[in-house]
TORKOL-4160 file (C-alpha; in steps of 0.2 Angstrom, whole numbers, padded with zeros to 4 digits, m for minus):
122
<pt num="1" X="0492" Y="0257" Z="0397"/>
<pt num="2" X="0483" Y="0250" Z="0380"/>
<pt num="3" X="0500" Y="0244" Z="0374"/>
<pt num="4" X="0504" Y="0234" Z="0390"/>
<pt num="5" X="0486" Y="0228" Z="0390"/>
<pt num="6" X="0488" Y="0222" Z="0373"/>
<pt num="7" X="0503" Y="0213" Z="0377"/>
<pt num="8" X="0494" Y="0202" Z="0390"/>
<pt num="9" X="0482" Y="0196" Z="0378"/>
<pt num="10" X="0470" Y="0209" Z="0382"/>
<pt num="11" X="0457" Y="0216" Z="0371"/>
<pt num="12" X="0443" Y="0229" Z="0368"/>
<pt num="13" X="0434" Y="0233" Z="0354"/>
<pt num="14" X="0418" Y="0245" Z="0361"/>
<pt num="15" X="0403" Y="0236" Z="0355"/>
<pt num="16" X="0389" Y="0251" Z="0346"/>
<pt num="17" X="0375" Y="0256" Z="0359"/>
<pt num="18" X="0363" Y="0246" Z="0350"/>
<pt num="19" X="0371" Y="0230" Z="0355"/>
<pt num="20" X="0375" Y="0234" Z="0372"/>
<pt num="21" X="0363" Y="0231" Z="0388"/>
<pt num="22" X="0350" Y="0245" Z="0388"/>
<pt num="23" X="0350" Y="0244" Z="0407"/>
<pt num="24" X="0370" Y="0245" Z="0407"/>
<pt num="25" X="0369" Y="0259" Z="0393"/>
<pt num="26" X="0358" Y="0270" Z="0406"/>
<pt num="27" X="0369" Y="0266" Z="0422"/>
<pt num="28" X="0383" Y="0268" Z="0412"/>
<pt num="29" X="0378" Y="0286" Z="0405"/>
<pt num="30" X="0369" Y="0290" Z="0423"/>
<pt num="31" X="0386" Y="0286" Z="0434"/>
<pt num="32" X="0396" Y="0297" Z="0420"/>
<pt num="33" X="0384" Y="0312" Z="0422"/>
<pt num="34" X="0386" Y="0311" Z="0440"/>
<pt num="35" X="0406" Y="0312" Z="0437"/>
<pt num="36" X="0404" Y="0324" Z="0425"/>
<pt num="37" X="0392" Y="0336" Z="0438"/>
<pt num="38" X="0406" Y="0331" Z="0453"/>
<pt num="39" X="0420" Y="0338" Z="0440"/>
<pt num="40" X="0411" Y="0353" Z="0438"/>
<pt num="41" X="0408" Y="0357" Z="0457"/>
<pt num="42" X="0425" Y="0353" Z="0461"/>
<pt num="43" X="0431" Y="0365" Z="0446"/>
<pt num="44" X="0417" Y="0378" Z="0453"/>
<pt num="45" X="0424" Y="0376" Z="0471"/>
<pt num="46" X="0441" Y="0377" Z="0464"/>
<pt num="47" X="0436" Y="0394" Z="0455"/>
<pt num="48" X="0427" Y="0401" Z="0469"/>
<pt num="49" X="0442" Y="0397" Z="0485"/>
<pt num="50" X="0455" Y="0405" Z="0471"/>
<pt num="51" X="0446" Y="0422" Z="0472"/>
<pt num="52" X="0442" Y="0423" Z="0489"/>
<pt num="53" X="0461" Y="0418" Z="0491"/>
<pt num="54" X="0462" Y="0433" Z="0478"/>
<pt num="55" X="0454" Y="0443" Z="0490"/>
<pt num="56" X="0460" Y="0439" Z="0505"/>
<pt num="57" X="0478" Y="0444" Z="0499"/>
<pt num="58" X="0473" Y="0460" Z="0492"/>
<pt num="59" X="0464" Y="0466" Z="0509"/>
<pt num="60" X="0480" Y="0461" Z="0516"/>
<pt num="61" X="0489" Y="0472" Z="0504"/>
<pt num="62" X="0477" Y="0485" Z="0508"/>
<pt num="63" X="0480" Y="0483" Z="0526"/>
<pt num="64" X="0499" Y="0482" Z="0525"/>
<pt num="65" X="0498" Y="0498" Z="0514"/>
<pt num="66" X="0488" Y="0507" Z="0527"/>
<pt num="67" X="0498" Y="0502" Z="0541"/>
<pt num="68" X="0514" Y="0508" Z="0532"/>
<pt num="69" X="0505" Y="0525" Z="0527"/>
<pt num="70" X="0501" Y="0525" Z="0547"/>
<pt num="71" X="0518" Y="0522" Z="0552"/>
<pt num="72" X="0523" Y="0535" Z="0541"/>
<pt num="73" X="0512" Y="0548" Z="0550"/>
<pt num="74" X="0518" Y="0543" Z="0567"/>
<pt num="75" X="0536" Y="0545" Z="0561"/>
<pt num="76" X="0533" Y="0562" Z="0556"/>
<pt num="77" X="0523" Y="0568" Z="0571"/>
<pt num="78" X="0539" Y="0562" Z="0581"/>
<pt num="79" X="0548" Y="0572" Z="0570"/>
<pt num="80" X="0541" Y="0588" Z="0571"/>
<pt num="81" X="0537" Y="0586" Z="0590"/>
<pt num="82" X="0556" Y="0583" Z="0591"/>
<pt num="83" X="0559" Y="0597" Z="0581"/>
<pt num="84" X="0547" Y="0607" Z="0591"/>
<pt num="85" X="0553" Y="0602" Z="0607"/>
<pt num="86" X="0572" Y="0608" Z="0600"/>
<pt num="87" X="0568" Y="0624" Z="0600"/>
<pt num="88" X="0555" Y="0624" Z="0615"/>
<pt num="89" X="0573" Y="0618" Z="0625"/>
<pt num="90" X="0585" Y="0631" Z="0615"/>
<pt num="91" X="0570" Y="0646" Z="0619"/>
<pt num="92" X="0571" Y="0640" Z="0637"/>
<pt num="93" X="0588" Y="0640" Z="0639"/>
<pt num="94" X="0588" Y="0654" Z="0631"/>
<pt num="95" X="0576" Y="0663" Z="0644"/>
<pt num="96" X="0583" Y="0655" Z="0657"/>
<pt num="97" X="0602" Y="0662" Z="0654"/>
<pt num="98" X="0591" Y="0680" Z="0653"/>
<pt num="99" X="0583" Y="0677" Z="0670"/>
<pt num="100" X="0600" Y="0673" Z="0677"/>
<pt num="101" X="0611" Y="0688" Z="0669"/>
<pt num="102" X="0593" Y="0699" Z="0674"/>
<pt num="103" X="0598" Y="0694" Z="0694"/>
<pt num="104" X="0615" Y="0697" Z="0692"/>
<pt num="105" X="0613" Y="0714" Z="0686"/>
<pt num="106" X="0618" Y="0712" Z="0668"/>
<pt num="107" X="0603" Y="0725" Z="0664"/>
<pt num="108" X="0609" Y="0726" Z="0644"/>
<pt num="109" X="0604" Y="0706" Z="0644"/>
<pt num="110" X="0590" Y="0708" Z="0656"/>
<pt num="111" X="0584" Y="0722" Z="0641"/>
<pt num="112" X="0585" Y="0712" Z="0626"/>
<pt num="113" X="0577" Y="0696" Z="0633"/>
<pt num="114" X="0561" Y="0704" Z="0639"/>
<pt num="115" X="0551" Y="0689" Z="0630"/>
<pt num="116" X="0546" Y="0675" Z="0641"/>
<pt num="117" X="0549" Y="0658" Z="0632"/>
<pt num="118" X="0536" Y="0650" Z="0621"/>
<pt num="119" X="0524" Y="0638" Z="0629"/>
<pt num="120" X="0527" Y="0620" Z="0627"/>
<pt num="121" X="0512" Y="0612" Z="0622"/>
<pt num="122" X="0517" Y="0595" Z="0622"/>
């Protein structure tokens, strides 16, 4: 941007503070405070959205871990109440075959199935 300005006949040579305006030293100094102190807000907002994004994402994480671990659980209850419910059915079967052999006289059957199937506590 210098070179291009050079090349149109402009120039700047920065007079020393003691030959500039006193007035237009102070406004000038004043306004670059105050654009300093807006640069350092902005970076400070900047910082502070970053880690509550930082946070937000790991809560998120947490949650997405949690819900995973919950799904996990859930998946194995089904599991073992499937499992359970397999040989809840095969005992009943089971029983029920022995109530029916029992009523049609098969007394060596009707002797060895004397138990009464396990309850289903589902």
């Amino acid at each position: 941007m210098a070179d291009l300005l050079r090349s149109q006949g402009e120039r700047y040579h920065r007079a020393p503070d003691s030959a500039q305006d006193p007035d237009e030293l102070r406004r000038t100094q004043a306004l670059n405070a105050e654009i300093t102190a807006q640069n350092d807000l902005a970076e400070n907002e900047d910082r502070a959205n970053a880690a509550a994004q930082t946070e937000a994402q790991r809560r998120y994480q947490s949650a997405l871990e949690a819900a995973d671990a919950d799904r996990q659980r859930y998946e194995a209850d089904l599991r073992t109440a499937a499992e359970a419910k397999a040989v809840h059915d095969r005992q009943m079967a089971d029983w029920q075959a022995t109530v029916a052999a029992c009523e049609r006289g098969d007394r060596a059957r009707c002797k060895a199935g004397r138990q009464a199937p396990a309850p289903n506590n589902n």
